[in-house]
Backbone as CSV, one residue per row, in Angstrom:
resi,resn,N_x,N_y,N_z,CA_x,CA_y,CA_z,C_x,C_y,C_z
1,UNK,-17.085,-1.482,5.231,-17.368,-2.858,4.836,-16.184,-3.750,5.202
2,UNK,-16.351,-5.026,5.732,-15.666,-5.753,6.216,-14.611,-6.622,5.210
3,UNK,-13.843,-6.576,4.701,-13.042,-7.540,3.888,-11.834,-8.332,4.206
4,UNK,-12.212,-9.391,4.187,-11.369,-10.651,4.209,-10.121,-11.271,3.365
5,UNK,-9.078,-11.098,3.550,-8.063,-11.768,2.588,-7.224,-12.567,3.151
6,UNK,-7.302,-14.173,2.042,-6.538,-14.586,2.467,-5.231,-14.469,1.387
7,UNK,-4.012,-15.162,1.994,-2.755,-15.415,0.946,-1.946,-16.725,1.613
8,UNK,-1.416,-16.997,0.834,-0.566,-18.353,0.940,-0.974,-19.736,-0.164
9,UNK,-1.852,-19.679,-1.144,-1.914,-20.657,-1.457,-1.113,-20.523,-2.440
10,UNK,-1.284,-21.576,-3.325,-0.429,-21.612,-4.654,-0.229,-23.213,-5.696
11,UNK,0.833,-23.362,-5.893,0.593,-24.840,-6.712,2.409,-25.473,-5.668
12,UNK,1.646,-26.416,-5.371,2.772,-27.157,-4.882,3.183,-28.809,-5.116
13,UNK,3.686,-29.655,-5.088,3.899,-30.838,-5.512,3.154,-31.919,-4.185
14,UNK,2.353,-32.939,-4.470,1.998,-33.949,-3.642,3.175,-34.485,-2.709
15,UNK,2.669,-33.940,-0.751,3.325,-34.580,-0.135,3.935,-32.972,0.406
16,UNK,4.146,-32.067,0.172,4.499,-30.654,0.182,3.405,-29.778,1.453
17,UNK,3.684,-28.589,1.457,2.877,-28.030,2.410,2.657,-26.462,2.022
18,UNK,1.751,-26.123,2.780,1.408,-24.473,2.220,0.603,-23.810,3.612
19,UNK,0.797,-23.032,3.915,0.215,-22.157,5.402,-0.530,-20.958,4.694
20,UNK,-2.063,-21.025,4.823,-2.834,-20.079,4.579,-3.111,-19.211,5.753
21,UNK,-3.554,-17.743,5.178,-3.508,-16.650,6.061,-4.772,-16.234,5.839
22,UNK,-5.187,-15.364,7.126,-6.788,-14.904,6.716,-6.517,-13.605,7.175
23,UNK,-6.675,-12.931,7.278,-6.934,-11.529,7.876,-7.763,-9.953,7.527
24,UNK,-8.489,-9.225,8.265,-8.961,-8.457,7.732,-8.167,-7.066,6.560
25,UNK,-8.615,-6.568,5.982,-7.616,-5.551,5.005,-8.805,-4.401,5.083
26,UNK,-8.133,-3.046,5.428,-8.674,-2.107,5.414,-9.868,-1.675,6.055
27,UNK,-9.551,-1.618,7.600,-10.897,-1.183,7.926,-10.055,-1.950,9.201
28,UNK,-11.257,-0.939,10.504,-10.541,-1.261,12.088,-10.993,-2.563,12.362
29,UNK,-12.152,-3.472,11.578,-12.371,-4.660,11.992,-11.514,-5.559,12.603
30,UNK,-11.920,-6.127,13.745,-10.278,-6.974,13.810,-11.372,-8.712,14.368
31,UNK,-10.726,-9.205,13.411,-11.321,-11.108,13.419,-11.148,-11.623,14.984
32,UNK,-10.658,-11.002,15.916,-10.582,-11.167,17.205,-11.779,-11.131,18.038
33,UNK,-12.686,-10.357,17.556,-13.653,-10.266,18.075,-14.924,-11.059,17.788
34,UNK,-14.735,-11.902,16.709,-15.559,-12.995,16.192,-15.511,-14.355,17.107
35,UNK,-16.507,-15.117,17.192,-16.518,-16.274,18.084,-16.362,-18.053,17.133
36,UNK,-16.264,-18.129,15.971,-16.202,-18.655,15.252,-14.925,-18.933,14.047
37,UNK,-14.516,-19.781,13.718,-13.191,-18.984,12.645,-13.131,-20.665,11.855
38,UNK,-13.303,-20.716,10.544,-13.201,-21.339,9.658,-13.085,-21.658,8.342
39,UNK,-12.199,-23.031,8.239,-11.615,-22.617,6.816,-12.633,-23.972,5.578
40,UNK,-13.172,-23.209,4.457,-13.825,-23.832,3.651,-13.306,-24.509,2.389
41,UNK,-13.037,-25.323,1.272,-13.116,-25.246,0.251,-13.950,-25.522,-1.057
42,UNK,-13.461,-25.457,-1.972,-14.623,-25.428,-3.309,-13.482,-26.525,-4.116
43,UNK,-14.120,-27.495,-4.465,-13.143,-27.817,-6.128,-13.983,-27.714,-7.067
44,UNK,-13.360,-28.294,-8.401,-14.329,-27.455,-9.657,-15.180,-28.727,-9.567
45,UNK,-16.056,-28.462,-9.742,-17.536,-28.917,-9.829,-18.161,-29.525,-8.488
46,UNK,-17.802,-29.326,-7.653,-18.127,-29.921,-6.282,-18.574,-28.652,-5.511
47,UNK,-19.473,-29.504,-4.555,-19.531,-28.323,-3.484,-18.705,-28.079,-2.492
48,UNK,-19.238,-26.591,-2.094,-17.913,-26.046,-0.733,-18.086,-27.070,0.334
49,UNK,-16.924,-27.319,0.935,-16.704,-27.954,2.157,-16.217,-27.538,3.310
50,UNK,-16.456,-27.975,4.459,-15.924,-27.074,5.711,-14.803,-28.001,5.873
51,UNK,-13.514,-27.173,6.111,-12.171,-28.122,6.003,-11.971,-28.164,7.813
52,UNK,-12.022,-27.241,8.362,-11.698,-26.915,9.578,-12.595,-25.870,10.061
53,UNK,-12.785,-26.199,11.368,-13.360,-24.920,12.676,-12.518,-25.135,13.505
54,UNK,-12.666,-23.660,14.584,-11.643,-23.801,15.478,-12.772,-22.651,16.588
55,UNK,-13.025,-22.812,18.149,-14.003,-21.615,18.286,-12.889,-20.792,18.954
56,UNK,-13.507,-19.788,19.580,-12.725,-18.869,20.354,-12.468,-19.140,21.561
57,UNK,-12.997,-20.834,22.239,-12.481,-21.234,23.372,-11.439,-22.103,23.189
58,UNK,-10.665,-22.402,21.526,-10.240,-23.171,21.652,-10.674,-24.548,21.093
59,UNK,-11.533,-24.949,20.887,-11.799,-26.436,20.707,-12.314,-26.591,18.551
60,UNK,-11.395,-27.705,18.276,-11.296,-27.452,16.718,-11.826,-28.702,16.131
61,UNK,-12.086,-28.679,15.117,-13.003,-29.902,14.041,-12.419,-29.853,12.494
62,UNK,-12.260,-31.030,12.430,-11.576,-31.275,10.594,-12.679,-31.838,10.166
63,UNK,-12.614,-32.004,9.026,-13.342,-32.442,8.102,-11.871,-34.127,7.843
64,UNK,-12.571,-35.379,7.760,-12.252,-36.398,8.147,-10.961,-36.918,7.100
65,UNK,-10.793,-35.881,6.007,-10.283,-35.884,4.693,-9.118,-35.206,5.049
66,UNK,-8.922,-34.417,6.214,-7.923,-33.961,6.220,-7.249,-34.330,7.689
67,UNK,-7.552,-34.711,8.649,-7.482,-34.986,9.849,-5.570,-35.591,10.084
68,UNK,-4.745,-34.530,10.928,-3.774,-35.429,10.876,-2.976,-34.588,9.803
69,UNK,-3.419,-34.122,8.976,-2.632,-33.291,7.903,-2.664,-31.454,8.013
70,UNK,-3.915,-31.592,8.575,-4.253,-30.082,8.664,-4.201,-29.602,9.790
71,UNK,-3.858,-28.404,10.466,-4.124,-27.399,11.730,-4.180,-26.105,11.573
72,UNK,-5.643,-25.882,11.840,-5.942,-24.594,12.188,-5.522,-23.709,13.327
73,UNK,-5.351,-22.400,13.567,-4.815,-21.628,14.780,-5.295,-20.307,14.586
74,UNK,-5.354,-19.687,15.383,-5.576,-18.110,14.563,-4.347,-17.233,16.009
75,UNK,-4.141,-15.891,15.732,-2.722,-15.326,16.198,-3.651,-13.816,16.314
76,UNK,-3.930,-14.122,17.757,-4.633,-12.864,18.500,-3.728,-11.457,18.357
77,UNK,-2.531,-11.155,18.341,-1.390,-10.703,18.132,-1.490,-9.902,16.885
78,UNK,-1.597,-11.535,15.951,-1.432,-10.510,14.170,-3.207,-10.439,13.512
79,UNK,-4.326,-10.918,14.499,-5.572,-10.521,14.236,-5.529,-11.815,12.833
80,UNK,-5.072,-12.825,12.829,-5.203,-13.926,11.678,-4.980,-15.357,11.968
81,UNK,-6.226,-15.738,11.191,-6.435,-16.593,10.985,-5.361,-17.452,10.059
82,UNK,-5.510,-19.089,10.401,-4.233,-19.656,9.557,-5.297,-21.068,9.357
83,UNK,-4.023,-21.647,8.231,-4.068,-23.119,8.142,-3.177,-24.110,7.411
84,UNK,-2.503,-24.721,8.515,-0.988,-25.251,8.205,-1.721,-26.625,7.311
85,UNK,-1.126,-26.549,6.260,-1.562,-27.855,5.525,-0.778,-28.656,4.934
86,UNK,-0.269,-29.837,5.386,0.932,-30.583,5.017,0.134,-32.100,4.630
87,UNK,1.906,-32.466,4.244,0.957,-34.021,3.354,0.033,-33.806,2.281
88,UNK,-0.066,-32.745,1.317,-1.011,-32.063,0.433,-1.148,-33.404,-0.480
89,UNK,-2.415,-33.716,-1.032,-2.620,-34.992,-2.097,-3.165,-33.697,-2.973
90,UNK,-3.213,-34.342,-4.204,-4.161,-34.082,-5.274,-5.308,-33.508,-5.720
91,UNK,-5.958,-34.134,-4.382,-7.628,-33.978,-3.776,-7.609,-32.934,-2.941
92,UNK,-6.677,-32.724,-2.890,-6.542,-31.222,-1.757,-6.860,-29.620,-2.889
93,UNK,-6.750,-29.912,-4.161,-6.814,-28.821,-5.156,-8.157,-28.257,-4.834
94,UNK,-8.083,-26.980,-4.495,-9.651,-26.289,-4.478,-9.399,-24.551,-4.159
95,UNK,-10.123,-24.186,-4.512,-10.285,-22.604,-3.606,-10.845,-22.762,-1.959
96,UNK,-9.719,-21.984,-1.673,-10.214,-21.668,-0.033,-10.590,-20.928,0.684
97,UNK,-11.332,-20.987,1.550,-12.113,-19.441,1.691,-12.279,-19.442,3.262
98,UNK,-11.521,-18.811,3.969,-11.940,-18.498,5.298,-12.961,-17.497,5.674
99,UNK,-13.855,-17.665,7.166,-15.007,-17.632,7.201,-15.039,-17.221,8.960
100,UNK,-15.553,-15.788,9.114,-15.112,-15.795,10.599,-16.804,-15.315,10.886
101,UNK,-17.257,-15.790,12.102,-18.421,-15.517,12.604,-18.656,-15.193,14.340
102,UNK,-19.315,-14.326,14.350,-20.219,-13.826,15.488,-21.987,-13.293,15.442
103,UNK,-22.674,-14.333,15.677,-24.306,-14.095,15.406,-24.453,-13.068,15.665
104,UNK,-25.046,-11.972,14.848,-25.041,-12.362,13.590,-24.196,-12.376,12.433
105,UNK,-23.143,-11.740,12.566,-22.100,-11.179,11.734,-21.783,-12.416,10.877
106,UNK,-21.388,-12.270,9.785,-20.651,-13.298,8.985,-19.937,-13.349,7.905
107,UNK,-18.371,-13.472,8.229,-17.992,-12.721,6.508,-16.817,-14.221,5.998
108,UNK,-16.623,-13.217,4.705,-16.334,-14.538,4.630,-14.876,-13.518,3.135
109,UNK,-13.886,-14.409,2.981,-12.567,-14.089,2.103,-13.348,-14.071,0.933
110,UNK,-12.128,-13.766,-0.378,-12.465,-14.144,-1.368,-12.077,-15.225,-2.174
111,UNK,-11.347,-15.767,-1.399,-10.840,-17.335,-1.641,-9.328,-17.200,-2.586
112,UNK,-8.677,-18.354,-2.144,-7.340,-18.767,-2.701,-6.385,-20.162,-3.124
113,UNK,-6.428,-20.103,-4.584,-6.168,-21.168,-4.970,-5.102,-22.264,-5.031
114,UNK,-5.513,-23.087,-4.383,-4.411,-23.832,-3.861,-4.494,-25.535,-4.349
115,UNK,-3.324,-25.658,-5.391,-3.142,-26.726,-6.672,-1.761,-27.542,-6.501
116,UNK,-2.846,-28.738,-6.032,-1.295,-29.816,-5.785,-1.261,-30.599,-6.756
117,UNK,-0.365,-30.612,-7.280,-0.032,-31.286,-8.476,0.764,-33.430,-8.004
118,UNK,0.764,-34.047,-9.105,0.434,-35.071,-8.556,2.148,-35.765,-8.992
C-alpha cells in the first residue's frame, strides 16, 4: 500500500516561512513515476483547496491566494515533493495534504498542520 508523508509544517509567526515535504514511506513506490503532483489545503470549517499543481513537464498553477508567495518543485533525486511557502498570513492556517497522480492511480498524504499565528 502506497503511503504518503508529509513534514515541515508547524506554527510560525505572520510574514515567516515553512518548506513542506511529501514523500513516499515504506514501500518501493517512488512519486517519480506519477504525472501529476499537488499540494491541497483544509481550514476548519472550509473546504479543501488546491494550493498548487506542478505536472511532470514542468508547467505549475497557484491558487490566486497564494501566487507570488508560494513555489512548488518536486526533487527527482530525493523522490519529493515540496512547497516553499513564504510571506505566511493568518489565512494560510490549514492542514496540508499533498496529492500525487497518474490515471488511474491517486494517493494522497495524511496531511500537516501548518498555523500562522498573527
Amino acid at each position: 500500500q502506497v503511503q504518503l508523508v508529509e513534514s515541515g509544517g508547524g506554527l510560525v509567526q505572520a510574514g515567516g516561512s515553512l518548506r513542506l515535504s511529501c514523500a513516499a514511506s515504506g514501500s518501493i513506490f517512488s512519486i517519480n513515476d506519477m504525472v501529476w503532483y499537488r499540494w491541497h489545503r483544509q481550514a476548519p470549517g472550509k473546504q479543501r483547496e488546491l494550493v498548487a499543481s506542478i505536472h511532470i513537464g514542468g508547467s505549475t498553477n497557484y491558487a490566486d491566494s497564494v501566487k507570488g508567495r508560494f513555489t512548488i518543485s518536486t526533487d527527482s533525486a530525493k523522490s519529493t515533493l515540496y512547497l516553499q511557502m513564504n510571506s505566511l498570513k493568518p489565512e494560510d492556517t490549514a492542514v496540508y495534504y499533498c496529492n500525487v497522480e497518474r490515471f488511474p492511480r491517486n494517493y494522497w498524504g495524511q496531511g500537516t498542520q501548518v498555523t500562522v499565528s498573527s
